[in-house]
Wavefront OBJ file of the C-alpha trace (Angstrom):
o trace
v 18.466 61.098 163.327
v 19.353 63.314 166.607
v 22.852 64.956 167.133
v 22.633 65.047 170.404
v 19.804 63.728 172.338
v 19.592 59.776 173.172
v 17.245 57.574 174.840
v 17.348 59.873 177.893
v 18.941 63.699 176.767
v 21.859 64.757 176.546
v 24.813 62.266 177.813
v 28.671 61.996 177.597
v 32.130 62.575 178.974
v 31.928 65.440 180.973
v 34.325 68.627 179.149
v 34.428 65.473 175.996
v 31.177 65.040 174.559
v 29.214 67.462 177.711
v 30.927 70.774 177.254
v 30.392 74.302 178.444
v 29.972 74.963 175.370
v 27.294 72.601 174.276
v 25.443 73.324 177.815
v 25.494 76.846 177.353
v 23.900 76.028 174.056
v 21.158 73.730 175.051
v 19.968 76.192 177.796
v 19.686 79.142 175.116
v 18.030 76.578 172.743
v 15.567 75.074 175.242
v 14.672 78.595 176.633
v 13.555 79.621 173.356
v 11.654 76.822 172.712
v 10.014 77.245 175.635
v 9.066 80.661 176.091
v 5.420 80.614 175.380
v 3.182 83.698 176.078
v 4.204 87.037 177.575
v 4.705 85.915 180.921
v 7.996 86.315 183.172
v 9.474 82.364 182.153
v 11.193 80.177 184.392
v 13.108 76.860 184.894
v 13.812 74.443 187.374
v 17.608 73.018 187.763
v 18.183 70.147 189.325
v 21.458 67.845 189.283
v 23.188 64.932 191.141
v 26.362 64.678 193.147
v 29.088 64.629 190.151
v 31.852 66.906 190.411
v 31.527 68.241 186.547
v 27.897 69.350 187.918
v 29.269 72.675 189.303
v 30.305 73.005 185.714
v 27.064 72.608 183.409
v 24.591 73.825 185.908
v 26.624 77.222 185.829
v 26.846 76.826 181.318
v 23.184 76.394 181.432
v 22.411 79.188 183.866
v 23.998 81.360 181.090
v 22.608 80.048 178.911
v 19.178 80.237 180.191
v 19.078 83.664 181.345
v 21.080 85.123 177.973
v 17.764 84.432 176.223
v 15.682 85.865 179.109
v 14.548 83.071 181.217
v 14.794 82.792 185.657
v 16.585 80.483 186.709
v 15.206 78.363 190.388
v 18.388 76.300 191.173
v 17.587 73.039 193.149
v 20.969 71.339 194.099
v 21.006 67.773 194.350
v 17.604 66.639 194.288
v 16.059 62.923 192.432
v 15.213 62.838 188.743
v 11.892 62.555 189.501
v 11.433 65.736 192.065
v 12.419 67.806 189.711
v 9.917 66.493 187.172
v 7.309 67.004 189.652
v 8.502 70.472 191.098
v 8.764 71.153 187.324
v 4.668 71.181 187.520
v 4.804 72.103 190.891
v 6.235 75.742 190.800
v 4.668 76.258 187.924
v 8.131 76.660 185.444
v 8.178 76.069 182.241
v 10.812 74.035 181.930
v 13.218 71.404 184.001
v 16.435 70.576 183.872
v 18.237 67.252 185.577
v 22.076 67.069 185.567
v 22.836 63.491 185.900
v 23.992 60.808 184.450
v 22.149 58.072 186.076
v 24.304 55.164 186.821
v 26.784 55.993 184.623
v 30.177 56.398 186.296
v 31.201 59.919 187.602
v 32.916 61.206 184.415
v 29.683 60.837 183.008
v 27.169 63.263 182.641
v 24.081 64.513 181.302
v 21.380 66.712 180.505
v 17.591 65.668 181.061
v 15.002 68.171 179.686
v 11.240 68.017 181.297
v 8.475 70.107 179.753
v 6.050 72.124 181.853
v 4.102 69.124 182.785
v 6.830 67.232 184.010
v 6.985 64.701 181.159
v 10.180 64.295 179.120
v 10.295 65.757 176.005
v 9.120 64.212 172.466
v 11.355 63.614 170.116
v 9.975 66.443 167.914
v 11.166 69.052 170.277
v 14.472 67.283 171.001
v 14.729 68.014 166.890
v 13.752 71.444 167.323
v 16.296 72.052 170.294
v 19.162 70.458 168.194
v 18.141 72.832 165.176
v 18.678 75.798 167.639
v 22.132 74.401 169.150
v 23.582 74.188 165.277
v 22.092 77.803 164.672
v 23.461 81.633 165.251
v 21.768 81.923 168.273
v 22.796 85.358 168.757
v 19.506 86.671 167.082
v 17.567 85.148 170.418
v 19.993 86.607 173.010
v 17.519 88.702 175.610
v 17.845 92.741 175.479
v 19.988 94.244 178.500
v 16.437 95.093 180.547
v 15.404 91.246 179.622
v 18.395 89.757 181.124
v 17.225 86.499 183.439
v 18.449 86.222 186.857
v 18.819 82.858 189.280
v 18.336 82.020 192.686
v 18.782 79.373 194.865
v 15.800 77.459 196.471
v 16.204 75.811 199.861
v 13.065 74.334 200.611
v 13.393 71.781 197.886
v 13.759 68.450 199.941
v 10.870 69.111 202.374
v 8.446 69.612 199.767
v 9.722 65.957 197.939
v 9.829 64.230 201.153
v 6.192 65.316 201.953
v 5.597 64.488 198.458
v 6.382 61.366 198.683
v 5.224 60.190 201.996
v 1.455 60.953 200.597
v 1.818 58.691 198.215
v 0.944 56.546 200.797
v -2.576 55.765 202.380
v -2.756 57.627 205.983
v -3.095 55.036 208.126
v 0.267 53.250 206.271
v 3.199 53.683 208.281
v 6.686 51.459 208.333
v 6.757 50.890 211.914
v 8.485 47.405 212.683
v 10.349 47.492 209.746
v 14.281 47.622 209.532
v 14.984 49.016 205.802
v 19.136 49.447 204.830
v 18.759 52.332 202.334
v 21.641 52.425 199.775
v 21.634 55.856 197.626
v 24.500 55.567 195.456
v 26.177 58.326 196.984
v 24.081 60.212 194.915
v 20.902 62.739 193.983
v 18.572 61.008 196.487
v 21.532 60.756 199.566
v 19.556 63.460 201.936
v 15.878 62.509 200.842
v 15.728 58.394 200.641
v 16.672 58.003 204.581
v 14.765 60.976 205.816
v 11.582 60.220 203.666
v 12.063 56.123 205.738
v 12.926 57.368 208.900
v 9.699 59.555 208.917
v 7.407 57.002 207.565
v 8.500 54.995 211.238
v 11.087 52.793 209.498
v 14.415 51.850 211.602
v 16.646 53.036 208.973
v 20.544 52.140 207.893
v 22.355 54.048 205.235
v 24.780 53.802 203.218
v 26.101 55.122 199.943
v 25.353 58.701 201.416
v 28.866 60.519 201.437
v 29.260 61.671 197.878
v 32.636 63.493 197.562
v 31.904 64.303 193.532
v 33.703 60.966 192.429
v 32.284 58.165 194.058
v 28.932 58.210 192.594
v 27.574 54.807 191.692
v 31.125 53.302 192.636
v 30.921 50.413 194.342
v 27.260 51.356 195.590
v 23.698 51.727 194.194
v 21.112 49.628 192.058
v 23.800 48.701 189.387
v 26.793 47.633 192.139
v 24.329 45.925 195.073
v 26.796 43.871 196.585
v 27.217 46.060 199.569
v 23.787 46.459 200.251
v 23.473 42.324 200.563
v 26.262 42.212 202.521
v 24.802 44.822 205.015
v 21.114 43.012 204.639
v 22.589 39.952 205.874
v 24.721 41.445 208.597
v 22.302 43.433 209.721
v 19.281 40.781 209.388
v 17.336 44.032 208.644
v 13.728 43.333 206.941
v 14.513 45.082 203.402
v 17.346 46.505 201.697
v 16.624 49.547 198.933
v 19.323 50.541 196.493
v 18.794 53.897 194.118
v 20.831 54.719 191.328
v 22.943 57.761 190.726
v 19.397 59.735 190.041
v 17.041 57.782 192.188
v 14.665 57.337 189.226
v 15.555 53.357 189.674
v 15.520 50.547 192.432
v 16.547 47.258 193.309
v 14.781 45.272 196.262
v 17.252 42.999 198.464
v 15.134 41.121 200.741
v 15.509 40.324 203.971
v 17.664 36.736 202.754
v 20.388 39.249 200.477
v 18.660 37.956 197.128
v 18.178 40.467 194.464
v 14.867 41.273 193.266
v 14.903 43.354 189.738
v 11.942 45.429 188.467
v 10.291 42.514 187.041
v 9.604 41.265 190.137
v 8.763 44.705 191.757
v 6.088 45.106 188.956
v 4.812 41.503 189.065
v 4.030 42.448 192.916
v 2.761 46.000 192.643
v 0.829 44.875 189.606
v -0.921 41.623 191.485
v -1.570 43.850 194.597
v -3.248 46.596 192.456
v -5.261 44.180 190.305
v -7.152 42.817 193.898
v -7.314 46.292 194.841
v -8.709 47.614 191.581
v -6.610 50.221 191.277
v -5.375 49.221 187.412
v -6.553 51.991 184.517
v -5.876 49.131 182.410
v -5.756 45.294 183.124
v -2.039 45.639 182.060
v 1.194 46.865 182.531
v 3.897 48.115 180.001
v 7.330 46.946 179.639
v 10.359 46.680 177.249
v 11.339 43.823 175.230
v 14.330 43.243 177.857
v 11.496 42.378 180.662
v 11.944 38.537 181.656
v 9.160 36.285 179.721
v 8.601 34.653 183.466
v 6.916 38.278 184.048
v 4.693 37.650 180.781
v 3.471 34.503 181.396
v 2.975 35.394 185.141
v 0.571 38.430 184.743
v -0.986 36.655 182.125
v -2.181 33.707 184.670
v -3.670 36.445 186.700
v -5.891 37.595 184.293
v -3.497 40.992 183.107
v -2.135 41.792 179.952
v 1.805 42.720 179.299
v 2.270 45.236 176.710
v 6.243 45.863 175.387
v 8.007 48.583 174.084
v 11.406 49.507 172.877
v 14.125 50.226 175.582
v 13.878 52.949 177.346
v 11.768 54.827 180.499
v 10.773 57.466 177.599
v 8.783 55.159 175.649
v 7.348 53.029 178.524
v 5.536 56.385 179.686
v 4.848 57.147 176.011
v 2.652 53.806 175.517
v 1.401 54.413 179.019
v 0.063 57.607 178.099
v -1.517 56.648 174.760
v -3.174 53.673 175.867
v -4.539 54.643 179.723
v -1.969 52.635 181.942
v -0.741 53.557 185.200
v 2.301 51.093 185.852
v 5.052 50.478 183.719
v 8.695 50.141 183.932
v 11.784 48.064 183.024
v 13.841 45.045 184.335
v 16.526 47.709 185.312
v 14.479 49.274 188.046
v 13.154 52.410 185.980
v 8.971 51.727 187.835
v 6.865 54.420 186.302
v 3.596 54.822 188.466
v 1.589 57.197 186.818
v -0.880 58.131 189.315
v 2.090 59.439 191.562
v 5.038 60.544 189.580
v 5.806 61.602 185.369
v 8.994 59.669 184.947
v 10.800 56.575 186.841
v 10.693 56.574 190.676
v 12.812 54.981 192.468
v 11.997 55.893 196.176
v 8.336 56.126 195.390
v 8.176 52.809 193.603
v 10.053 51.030 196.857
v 7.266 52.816 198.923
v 4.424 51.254 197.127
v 6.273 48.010 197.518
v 6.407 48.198 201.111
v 3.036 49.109 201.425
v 2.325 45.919 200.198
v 4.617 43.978 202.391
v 2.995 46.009 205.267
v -0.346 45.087 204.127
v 0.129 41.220 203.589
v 2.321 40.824 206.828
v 4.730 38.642 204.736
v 8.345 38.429 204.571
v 9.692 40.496 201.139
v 10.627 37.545 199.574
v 7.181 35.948 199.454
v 5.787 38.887 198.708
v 8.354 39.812 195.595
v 9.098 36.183 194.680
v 6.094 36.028 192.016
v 7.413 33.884 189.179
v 10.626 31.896 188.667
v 12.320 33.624 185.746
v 13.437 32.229 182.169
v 16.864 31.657 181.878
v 17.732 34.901 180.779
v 21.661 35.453 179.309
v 22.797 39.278 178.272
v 26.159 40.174 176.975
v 27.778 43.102 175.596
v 29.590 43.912 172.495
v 31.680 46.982 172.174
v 32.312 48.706 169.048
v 34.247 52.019 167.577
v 32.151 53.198 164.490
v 30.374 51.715 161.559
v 27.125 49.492 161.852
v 27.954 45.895 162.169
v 24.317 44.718 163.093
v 23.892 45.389 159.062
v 26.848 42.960 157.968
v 25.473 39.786 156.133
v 27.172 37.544 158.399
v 25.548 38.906 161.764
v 21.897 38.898 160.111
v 22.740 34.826 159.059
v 23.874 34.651 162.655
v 21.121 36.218 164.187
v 17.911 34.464 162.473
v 20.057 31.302 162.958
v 19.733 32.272 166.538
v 16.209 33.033 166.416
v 15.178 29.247 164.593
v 16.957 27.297 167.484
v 15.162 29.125 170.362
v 11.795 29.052 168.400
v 8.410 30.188 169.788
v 9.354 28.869 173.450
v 12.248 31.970 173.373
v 13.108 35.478 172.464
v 16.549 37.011 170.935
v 16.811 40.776 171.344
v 19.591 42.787 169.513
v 19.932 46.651 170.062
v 22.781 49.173 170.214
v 22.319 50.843 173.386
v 21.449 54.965 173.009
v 23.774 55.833 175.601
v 27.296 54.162 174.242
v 28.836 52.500 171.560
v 27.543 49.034 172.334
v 25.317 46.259 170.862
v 23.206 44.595 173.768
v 22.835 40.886 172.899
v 19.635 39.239 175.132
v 18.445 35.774 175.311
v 15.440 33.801 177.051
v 14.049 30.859 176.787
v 13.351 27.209 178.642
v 16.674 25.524 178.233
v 19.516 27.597 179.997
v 22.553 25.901 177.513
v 20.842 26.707 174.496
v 20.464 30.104 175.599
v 23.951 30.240 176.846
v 24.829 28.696 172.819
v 22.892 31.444 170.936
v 24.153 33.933 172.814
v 27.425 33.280 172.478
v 27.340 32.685 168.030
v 25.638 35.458 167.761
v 28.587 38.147 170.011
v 31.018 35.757 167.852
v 29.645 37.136 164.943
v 28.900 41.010 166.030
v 32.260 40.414 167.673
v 33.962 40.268 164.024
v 31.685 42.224 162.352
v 32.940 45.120 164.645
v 36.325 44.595 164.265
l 1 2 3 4 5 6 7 8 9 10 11 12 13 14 15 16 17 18 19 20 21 22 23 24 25 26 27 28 29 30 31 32 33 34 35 36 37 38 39 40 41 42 43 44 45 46 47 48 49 50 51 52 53 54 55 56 57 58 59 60 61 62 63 64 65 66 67 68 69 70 71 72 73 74 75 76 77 78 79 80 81 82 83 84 85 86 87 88 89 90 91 92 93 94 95 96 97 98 99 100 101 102 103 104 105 106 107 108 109 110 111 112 113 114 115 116 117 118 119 120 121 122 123 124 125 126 127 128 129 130 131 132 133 134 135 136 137 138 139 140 141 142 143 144 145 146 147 148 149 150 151 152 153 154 155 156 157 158 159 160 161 162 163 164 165 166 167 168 169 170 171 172 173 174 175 176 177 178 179 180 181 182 183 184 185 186 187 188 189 190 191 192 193 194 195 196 197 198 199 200 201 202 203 204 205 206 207 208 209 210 211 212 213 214 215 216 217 218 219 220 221 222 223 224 225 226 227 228 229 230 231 232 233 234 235 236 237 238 239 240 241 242 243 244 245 246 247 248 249 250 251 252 253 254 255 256 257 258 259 260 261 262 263 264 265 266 267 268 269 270 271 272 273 274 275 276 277 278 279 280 281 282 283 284 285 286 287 288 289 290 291 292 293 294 295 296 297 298 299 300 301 302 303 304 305 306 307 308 309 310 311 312 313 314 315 316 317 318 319 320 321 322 323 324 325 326 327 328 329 330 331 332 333 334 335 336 337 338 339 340 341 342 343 344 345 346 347 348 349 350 351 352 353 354 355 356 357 358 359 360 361 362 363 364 365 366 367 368 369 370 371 372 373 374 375 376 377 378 379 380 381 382 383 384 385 386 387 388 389 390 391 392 393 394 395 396 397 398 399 400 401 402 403 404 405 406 407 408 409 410 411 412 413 414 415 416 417 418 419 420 421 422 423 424 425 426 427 428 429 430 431 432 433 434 435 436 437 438 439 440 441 442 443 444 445 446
């Protein structure tokens, strides 16, 4: 069991569960960890647009450079440029500040090894050892002392970064792309990176002010971004979450498209074009069955996981994939990026849009989906998945959908709440199963 670390590092109130304290304590603990060889060691500190920001990155640069580590200080960049200028510059560890979509009082710490892949969860344990430790026995010597800087030319090498992961000769000329960034990490990048690439491009969500993050904008709020599709009859509409390592599509009628559909499309293009390691993708449990049976008819596999970018990549790595991702947006391309990306994922999409000279909702309209039914059970402490009358409830639930349907139950590793999923055929029964079986975690967690 881990302390600290969830599904995706550190995360929690900021100055409530992420304190000074603890950040302080996670940079000495990671720098040890990670000082490998007798070389001068260095890490790479990004972070989004929340106010408490200011505060961490500051704990961590204390605690990084008490134990003898430099300190490159990126500003507000994406989740995934720092994972790649992590290999980039050549440090040896990076750092993300963000809490994803998680509302401003939020935050988090994200942890990327020298190769730009999040960490295992065997060095998550051996951080946590460290944090619970006297760490005063690793503290530098005076002459050993780390020192930080500042690095400016951050965005220029992500936008140029991610414009290559384009063919030449594809450009985004003709198209008119509304570009909604959350009022977060990716507000300076996501336009310019479009605007270069030849798309006429409309913004919005691109103001933070250290509070508005995610509010009312981004991948998990899209309202605005239809409403501004529709207004502006513009081709494509792009919304990023607070870290840019997720999407949502709107297309060019203000209907939603999830990552489901984004892979379905991506994952049919690169079949024709050969480009698939494996005749496959990788998804979680939470990914639509329409998705399933739909790159099954075209010859593909679909291989699940547990919840969770981290273990998407992980099967994607052990078994040769190159595209994976979740119903949430998180599109891991493995040939471009180490983690979700957002910006390059909507890139590869558009590509394909380019390429087939079809609106975006032919092209990302691959398979009607299952009625699919998710609710949300809140709870304060104890384990009420484990009470007798939720397991009756729950294999009850699982006999009445049958083989045609799947139940998923799973606390969420990020707060204190049991996710409660449905899919099948007939939208009333899964509206019905869903509903006995929240009755019954309902009680169980009271």
């Amino acid at each position: 069991m881990r302390k600290y670390f969830g599904t995706d590092g550190v995360r929690g109130r900021a100055n409530g569960v992420i304190t000074p304290e603890l950040a302080l304590k996670v940079g000495q603990a990671a720098g040890v960890v990670f000082q490998r060889g007798d070389h001068r060691h260095r890490v790479v500190i990004g972070k989004d647009t929340r106010l408490s920001g200011y505060m961490i990155e500051t704990a961590l640069v204390a605690g990084f450079t008490s134990v003898g580590m430099d300190v490159l200080l990126l500003g507000p960049m994406p989740t995934p440029a720092v994972a790649m200028l992590t290999r980039s510059m050549r440090a040896d560890l990076g750092v993300m500040i963000s809490a994803s979509h998680n509302p401003f009082e939020d935050n988090g710490i994200k942890l990327f090894g020298p190769d730009g892949f999040k960490l295992n969860d065997e060095l998550e344990l051996e951080i946590e050892g460290l944090i619970d430790g006297d760490m005063r026995r690793c503290l530098a010597g005076s002459r050993d002392l780390g020192r930080a800087k500042r690095i400016e030319s951050v965005h220029a090498r992500y936008i140029e970064f991610a414009k290559r992961t384009l063919p030449r000769h594809v450009t985004l000329d003709g198209l008119r792309v509304v570009v909604d960034c959350a009022n977060g990490a990716a507000y300076r990048v996501a336009p310019e990176t479009l605007w270069e690439l030849g798309a006429e491009v409309i913004s919005i969500g691109v103001e933070p002010d250290g509070f508005n993050i995610n509010q009312d904008v981004g991948s998990t709020a899209p309202e605005s971004l239809v409403q501004k599709v529709r207004e502006l009859r513009a081709d494509v509409g792009i919304a990023l979450d607070g870290d840019a390592d997720r999407v949502l599509i709107v297309d060019e009628k203000g209907q939603k498209v999830d990552g489901d559909q984004l892979m379905a499309a991506v994952a049919q293009s690169w079949k024709e074009d050969e480009r698939l390691t494996q005749p496959g993708l990788v998804a979680t449990i939470m990914s639509n069955l329409g998705l399933e049976r739909f790159v099954n008819g075209i010859g593909l596999t679909l291989a699940r996981t547990a919840v969770g970018d981290r273990y998407v990549l992980e099967h994607m790595r052990e078994h040769g994939y190159n595209l994976g991702g979740e119903q949430s947006g998180h599109i891991i391309m493995s040939d471009y990026a180490t983690t979700g990306d957002g910006l390059v994922a909507a890139l590869q999409l558009l590509s394909v849009v380019k390429r087939r000279d079809l609106p975006v909702s032919e092209v990302c309209h691959c398979f009607e989906p299952l009625p699919q039914i998710l609710k949300n059970v809140r709870f304060r402490s104890g384990e009420p998945l484990r009470a007798d009358s939720v397991v009756t409830a729950i294999a009850h639930a699982k006999d009445r959908l049958g083989q045609g349907g799947r139940l998923v139950i799973r606390p969420s590793g990020t707060e204190p709440v049991i996710r409660v999923m449905a899919e099948g055929d007939d939208r009333d029964l899964v509206a019905e199963v869903v509903d006995e079986v929240v009755d019954a975690v309902t009680r169980a967690a009271a």
